[in-house]
MDAnalysis code that builds the backbone (N, CA, C; Angstrom):
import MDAnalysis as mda
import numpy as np

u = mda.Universe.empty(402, n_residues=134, atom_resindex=np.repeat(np.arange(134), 3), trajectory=True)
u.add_TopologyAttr("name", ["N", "CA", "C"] * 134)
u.add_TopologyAttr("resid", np.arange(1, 135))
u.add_TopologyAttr("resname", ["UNK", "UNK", "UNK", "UNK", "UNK", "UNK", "UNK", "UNK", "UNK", "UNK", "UNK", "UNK", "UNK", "UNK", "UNK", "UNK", "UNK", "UNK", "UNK", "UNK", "UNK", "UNK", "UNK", "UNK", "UNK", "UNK", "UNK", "UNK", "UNK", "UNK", "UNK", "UNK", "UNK", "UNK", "UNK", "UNK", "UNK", "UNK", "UNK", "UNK", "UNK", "UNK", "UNK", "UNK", "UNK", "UNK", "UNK", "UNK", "UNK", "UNK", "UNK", "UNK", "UNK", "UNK", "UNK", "UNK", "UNK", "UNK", "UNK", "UNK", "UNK", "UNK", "UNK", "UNK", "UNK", "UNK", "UNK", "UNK", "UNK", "UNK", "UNK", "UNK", "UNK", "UNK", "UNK", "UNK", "UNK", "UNK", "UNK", "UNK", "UNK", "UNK", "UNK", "UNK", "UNK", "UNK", "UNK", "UNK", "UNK", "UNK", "UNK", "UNK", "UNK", "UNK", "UNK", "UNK", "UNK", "UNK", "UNK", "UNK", "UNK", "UNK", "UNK", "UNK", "UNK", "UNK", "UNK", "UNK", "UNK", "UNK", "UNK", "UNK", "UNK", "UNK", "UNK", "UNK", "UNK", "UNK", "UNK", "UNK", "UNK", "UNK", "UNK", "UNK", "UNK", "UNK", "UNK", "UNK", "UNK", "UNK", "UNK", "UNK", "UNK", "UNK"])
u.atoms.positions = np.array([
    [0.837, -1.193, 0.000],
    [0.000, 0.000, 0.000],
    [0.871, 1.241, 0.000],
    [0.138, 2.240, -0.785],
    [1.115, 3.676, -0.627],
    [1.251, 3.922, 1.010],
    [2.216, 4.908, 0.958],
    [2.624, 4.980, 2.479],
    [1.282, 6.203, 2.649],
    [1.249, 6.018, 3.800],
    [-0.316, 7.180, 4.386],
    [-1.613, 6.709, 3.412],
    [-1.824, 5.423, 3.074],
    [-2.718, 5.006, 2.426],
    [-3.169, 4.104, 3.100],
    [-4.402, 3.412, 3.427],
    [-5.450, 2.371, 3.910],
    [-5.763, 1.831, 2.825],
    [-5.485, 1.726, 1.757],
    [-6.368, 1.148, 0.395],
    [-5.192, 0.610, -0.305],
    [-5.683, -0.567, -1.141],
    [-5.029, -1.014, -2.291],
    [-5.381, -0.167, -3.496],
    [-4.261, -0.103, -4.602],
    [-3.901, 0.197, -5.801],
    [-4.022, -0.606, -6.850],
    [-4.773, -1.129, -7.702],
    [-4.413, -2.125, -8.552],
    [-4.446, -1.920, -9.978],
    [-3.232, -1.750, -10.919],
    [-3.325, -1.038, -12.243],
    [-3.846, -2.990, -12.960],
    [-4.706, -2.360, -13.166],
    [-4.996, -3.741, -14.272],
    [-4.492, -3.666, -15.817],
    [-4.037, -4.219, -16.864],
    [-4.105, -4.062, -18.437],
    [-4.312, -5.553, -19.367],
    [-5.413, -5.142, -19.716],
    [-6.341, -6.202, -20.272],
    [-6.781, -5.006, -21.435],
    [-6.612, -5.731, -22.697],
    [-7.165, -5.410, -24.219],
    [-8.734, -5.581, -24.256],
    [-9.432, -6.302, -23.515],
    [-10.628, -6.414, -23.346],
    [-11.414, -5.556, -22.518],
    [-12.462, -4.938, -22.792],
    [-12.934, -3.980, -22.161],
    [-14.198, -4.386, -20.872],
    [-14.533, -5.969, -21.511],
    [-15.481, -6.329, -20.298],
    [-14.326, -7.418, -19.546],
    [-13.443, -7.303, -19.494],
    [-12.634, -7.701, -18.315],
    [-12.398, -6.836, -17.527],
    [-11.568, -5.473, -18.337],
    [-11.626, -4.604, -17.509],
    [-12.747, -3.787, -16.505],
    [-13.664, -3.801, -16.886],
    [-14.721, -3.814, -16.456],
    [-15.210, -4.595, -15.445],
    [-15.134, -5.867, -15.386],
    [-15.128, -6.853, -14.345],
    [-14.395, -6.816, -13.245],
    [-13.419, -6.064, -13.418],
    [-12.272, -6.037, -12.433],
    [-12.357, -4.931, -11.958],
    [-13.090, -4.141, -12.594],
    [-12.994, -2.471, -12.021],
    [-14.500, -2.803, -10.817],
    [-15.360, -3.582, -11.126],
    [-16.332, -4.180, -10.182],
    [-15.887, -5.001, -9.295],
    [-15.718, -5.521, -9.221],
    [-14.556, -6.433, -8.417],
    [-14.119, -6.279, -7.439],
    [-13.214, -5.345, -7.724],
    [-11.807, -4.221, -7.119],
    [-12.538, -3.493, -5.956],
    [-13.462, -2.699, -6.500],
    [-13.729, -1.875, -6.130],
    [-15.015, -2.022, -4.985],
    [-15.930, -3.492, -5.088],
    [-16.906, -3.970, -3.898],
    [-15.850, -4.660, -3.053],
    [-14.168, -4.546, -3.062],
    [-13.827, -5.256, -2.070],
    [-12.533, -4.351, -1.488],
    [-13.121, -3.021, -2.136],
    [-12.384, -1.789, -1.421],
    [-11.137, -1.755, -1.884],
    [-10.841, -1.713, -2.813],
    [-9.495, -1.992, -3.817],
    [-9.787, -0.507, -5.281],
    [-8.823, 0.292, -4.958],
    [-8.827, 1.475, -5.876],
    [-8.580, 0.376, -7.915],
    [-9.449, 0.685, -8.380],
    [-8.836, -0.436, -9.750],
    [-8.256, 0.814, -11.077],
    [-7.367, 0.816, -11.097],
    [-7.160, 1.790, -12.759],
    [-6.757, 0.838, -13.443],
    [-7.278, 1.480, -14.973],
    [-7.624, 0.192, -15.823],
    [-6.931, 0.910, -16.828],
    [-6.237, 0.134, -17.820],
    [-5.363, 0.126, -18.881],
    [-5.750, -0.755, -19.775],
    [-5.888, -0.720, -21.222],
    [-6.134, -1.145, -22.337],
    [-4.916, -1.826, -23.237],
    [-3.713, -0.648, -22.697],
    [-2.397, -1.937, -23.310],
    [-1.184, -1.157, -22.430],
    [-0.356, -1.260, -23.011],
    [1.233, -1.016, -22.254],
    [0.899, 0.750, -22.312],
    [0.798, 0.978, -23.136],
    [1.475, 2.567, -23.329],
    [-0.033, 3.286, -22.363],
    [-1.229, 2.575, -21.731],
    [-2.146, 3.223, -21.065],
    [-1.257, 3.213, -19.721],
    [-0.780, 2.297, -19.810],
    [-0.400, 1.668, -18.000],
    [0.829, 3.059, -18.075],
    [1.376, 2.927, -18.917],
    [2.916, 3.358, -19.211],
    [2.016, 4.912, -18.592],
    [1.258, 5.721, -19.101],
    [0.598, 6.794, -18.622],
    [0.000, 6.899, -17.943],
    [-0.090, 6.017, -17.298],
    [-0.855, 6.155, -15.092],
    [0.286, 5.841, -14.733],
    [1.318, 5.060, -14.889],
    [2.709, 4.968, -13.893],
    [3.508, 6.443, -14.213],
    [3.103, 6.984, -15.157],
    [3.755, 8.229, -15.481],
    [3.648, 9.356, -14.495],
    [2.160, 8.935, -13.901],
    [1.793, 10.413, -12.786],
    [2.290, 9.722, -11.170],
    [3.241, 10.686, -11.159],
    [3.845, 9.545, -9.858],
    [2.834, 10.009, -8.582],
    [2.351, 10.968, -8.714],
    [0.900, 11.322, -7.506],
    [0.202, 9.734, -7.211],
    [-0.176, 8.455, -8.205],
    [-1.186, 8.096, -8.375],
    [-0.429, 6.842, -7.815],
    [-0.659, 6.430, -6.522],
    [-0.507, 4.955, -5.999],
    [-0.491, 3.920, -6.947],
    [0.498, 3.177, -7.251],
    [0.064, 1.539, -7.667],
    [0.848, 0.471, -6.966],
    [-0.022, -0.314, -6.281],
    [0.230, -1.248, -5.667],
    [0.975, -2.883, -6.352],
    [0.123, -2.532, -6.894],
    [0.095, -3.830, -7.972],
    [-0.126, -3.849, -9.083],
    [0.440, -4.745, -10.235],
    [0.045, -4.549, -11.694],
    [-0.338, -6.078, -11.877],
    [-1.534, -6.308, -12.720],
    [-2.321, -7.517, -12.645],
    [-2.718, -7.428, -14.167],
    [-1.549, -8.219, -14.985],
    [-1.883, -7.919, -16.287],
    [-1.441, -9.553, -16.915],
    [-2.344, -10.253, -18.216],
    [-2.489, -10.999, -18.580],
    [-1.054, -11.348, -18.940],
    [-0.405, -12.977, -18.550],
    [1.102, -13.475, -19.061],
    [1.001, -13.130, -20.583],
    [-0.248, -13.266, -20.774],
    [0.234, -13.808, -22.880],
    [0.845, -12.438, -23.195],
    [0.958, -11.497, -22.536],
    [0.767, -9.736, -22.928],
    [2.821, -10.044, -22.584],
    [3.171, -10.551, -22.029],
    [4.883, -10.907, -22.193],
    [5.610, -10.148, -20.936],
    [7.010, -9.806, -20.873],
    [7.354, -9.053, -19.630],
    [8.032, -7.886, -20.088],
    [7.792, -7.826, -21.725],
    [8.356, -6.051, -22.145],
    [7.492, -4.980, -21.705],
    [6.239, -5.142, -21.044],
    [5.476, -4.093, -21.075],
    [5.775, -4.191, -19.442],
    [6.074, -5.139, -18.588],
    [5.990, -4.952, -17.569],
    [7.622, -4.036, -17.206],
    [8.580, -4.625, -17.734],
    [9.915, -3.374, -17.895],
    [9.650, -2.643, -18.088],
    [8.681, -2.006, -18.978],
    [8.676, -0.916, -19.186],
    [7.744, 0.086, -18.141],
    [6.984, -0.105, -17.394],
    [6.096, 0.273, -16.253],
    [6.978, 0.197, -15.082],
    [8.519, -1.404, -14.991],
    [9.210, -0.829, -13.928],
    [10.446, 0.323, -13.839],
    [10.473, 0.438, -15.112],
    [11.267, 1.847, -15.555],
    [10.937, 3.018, -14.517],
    [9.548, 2.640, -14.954],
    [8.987, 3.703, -14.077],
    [8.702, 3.552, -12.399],
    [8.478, 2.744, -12.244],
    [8.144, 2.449, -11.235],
    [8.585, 0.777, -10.156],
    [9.791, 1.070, -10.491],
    [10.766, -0.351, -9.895],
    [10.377, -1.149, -8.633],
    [9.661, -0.550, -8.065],
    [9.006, -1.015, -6.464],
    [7.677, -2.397, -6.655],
    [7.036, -1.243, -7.883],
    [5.953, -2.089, -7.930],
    [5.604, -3.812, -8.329],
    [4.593, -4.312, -7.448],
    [4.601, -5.689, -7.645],
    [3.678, -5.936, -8.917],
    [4.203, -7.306, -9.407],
    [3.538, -7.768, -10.331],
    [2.403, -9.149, -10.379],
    [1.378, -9.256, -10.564],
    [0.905, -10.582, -10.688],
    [0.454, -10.897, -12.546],
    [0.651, -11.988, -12.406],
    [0.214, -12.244, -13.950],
    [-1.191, -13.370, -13.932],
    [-2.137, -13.320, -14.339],
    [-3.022, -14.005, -14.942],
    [-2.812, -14.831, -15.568],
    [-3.433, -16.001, -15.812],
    [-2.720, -17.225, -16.310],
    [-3.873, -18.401, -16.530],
    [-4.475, -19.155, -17.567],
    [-5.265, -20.173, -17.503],
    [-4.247, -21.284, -17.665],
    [-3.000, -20.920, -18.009],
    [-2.016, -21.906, -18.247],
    [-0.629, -21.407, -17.139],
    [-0.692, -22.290, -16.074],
    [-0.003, -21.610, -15.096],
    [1.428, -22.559, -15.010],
    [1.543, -23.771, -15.864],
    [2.439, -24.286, -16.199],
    [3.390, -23.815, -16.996],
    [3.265, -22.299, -17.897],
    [3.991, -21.893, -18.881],
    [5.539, -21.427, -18.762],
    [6.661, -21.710, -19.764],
    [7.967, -21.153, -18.928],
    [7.848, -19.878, -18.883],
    [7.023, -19.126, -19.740],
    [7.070, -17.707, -19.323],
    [6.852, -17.161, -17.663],
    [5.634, -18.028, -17.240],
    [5.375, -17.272, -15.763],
    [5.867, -18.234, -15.265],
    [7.171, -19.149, -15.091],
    [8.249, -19.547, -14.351],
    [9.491, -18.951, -14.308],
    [9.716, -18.233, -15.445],
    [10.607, -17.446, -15.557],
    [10.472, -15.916, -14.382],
    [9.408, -15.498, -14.535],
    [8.737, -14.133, -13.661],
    [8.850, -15.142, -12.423],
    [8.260, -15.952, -11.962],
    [8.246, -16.007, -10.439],
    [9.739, -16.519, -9.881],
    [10.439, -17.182, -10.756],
    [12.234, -16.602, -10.505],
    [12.818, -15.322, -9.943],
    [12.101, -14.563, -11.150],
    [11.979, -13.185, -9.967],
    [11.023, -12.130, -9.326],
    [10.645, -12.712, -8.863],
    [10.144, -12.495, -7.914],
    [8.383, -11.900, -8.066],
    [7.888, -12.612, -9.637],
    [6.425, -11.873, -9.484],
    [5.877, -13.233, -8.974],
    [4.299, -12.792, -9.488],
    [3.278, -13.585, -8.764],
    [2.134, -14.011, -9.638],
    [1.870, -15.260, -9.671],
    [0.384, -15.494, -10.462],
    [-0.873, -15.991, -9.808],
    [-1.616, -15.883, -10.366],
    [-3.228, -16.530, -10.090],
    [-3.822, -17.245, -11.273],
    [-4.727, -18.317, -11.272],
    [-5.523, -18.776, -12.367],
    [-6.509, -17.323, -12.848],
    [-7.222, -17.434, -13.783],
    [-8.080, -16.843, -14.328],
    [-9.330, -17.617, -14.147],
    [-9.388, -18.456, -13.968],
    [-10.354, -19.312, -13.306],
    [-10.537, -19.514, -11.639],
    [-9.668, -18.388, -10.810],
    [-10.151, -18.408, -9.374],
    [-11.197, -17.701, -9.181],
    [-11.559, -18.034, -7.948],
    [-13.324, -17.421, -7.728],
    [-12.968, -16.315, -7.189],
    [-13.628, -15.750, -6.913],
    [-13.909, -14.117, -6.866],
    [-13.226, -13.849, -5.184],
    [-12.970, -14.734, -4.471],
    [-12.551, -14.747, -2.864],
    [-11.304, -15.258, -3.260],
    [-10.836, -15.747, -4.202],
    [-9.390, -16.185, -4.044],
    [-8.601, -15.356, -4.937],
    [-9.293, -14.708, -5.561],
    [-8.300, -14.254, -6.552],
    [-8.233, -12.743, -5.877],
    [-9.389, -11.882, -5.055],
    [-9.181, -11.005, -4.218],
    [-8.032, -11.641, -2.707],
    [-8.098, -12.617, -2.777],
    [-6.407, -12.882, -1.499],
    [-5.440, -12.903, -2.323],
    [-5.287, -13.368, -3.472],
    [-4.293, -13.676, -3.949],
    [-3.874, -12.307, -4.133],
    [-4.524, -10.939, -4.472],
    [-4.488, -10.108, -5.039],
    [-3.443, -9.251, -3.552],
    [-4.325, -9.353, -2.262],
    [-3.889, -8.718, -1.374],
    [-2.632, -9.534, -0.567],
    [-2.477, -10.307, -1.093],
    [-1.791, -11.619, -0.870],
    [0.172, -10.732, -1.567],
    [-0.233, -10.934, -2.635],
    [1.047, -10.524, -3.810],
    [1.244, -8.697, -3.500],
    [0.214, -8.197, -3.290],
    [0.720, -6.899, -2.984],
    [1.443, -6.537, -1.671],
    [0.806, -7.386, -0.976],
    [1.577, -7.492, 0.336],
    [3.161, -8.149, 1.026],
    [3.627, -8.932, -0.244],
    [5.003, -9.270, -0.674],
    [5.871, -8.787, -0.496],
    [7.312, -8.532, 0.370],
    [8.363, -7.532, -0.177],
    [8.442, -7.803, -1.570],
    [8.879, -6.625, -2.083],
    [10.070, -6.917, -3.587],
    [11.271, -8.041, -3.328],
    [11.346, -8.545, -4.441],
    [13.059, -9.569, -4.500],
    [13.559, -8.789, -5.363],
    [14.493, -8.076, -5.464],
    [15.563, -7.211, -5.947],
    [16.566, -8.351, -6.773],
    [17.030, -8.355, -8.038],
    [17.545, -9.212, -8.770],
    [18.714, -8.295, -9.704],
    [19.839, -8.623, -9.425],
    [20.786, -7.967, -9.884],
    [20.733, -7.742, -11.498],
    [20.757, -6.803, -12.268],
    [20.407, -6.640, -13.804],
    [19.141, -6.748, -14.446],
    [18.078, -6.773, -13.156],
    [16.962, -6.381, -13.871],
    [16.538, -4.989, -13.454],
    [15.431, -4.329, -14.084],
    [14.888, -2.914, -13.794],
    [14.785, -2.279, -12.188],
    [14.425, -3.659, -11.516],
    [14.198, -3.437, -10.058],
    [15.513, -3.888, -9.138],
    [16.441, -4.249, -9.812],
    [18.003, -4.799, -8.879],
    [18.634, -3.368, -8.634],
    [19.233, -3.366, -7.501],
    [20.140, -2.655, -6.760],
    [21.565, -3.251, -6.760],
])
């Protein structure tokens, strides 16, 4: 959570507009601030206003981890979870190496809100030569 904040942050980016939508309902009956992004370069312009808390970024694996570099450019702290109906993939084995986080797309509406407060609530793992290493 932002510091002097009581609330979660959650930048979502989903190409679909009734996902986003779903999640902005979601988010938001379980007291979770939701900003919603349509692709990289939306997210890329809410991580841009550094006023605007993000806790977490909760954006579909198939979408890859160039868009997520590029959001930690901006914002190196922030945690990541990835969405996943295929949670076996080397892509999101590769990310939880360092240090992100996934959920099915098929969890119910109580697990995927823990999982959510779950992963935001994570320290960072700091990884030498990536965007977020020290």
């Amino acid at each position: 959570m932002a510091p002097g904040s009581d609330f979660l942050s959650v930048l979502v980016i989903n190409e679909v507009a009734e996902i986003l939508s779903f999640f902005a309902r979601m988010l938001d009956s379980n007291g979770i601030r939701a900003l919603l992004a349509r692709n990289a370069d939306e997210a890329v312009g809410i991580a841009k206003r550094g006023y605007v808390p993000i806790d977490l970024v909760l954006i579909d694996a198939a979408a890859g981890s160039d868009d997520v570099e590029r959001l930690r450019r901006l914002r190196p702290e922030v945690r990541v979870m990835y969405m996943s109906a295929y949670l076996d993939s080397g892509v999101i084995r590769i990310e939880l190496d360092r240090g992100f986080h996934t959920t099915s797309k098929a969890s119910d509406h109580e697990g995927l809100i823990e999982s959510i407060r779950t992963a935001a609530a994570k320290p960072m793992v700091h990884m030498a030569g990536s965007a977020s290493g020290k």
